[in-house]
C-alpha positions as CSV (number, residue, x, y, z in Angstrom):
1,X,-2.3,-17.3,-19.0
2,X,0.4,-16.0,-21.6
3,X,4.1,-16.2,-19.9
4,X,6.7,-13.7,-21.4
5,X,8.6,-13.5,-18.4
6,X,12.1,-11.8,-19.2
7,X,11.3,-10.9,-22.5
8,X,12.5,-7.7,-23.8
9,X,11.1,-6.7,-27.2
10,X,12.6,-2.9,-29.3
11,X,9.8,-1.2,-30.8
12,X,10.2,1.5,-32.6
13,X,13.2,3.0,-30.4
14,X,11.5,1.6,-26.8
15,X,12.1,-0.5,-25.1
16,X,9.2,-2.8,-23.7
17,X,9.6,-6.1,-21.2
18,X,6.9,-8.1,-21.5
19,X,5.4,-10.4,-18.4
20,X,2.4,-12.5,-18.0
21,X,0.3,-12.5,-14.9
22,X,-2.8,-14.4,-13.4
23,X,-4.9,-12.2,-12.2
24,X,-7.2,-14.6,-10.8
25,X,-5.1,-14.9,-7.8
26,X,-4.2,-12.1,-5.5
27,X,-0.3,-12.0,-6.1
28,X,-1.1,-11.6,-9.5
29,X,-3.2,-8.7,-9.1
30,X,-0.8,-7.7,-6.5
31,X,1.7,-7.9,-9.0
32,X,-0.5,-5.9,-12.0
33,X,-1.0,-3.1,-8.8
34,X,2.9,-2.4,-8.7
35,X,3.1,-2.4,-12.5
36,X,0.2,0.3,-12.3
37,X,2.1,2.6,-9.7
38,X,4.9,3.3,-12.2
39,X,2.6,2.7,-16.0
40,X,1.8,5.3,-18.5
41,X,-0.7,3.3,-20.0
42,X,-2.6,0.2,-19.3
43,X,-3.7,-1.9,-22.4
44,X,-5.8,-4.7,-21.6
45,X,-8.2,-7.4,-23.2
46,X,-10.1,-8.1,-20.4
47,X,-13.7,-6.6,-20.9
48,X,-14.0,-3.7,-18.0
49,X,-16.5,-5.4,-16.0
50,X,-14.5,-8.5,-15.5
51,X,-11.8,-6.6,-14.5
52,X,-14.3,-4.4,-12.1
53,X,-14.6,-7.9,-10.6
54,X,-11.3,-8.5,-9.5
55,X,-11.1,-4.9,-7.3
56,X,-9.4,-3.7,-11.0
57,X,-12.0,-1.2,-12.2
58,X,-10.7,1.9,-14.2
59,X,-11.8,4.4,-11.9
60,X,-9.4,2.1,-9.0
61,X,-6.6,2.4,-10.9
62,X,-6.9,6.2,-11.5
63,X,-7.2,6.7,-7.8
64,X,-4.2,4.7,-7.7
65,X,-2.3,6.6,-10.4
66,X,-3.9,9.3,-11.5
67,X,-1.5,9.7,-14.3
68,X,-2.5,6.3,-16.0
69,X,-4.2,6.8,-19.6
């Protein structure tokens, strides 16, 4: 797992914090879920079926926030 906790990072006039989770345990997904109930956008590297296997599936995350690109 990658750790960037409390890093902040500018990027082209926005600002973006930076955290690592592990979302092979449930307060990381937990965690991820919060993140998702106020995110834009989700960019991930995980391939979609692994994340389908940790209750993370894209059409879960909609229902969550329908907003979320």
């Amino acid at each position: 797992m990658l750790r960037l906790e409390g890093l902040t990072k500018r990027y082209r006039g926005a600002e973006l914090a930076l955290e690592g989770v592990d979302l092979e345990v449930p307060a990381g997904r937990e965690r991820l879920l919060g993140w998702i109930d106020e995110a834009d956008v989700l960019v991930s590297s995980h391939p979609a079926d692994r994340l389908e296997a940790l209750g993370l599936a894209p059409d879960q995350l909609s229902a969550r926030n329908p907003g979320l690109v």
